[in-house]
N, C-alpha and C positions, 0 to 999 in steps of 0.2 A: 582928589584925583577921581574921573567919572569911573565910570566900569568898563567902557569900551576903550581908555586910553590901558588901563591896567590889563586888559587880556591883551591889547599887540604890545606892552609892554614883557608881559610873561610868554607871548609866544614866540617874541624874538630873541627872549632868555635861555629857551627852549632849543632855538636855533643853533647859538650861540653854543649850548654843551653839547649838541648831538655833532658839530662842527668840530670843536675839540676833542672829542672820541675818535671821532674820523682820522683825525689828523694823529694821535697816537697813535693808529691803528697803521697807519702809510708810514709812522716813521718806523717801527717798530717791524714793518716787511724789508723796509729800507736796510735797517740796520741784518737782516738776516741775508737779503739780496749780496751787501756788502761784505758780508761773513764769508757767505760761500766762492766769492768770485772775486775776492779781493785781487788775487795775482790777477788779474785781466780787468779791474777797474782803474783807471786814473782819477782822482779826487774832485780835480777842477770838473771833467765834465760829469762826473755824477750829481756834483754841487749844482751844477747848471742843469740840469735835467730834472731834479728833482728841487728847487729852489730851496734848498737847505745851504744855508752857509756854510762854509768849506770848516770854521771851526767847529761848527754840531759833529760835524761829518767824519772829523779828525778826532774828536771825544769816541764817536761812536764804535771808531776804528781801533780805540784803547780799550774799548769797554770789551773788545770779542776774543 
């Protein structure tokens, strides 16, 4: 493998985890979003707003 395939290999490696941190980090506001304001959310469209499948969402909703 040359050198310049292996650095856009390892920089889209790179992408790839700091994209995943993101993404726990949205769901994990999510899941406190959903804590605080549960009586005033309906599940479909939070699922839809936030494209989290309705059964993450119904986990989330057990977890608080």
């Amino acid at each position: 493998m040359d050198d310049r395939l292996r650095e856009e290999l390892a920089t889209l490696g790179q992408l790839i985890e700091v994209a995943e941190y993101e993404r726990r980090l949205a769901v994990d506001q999510v899941r406190e979003l959903v804590s605080r304001h549960r009586a005033d959310l309906l599940l479909p469209q939070v699922a839809e707003l936030t494209t989290l499948p309705p059964p993450t969402l119904a986990a989330m909703l057990r977890e608080t």
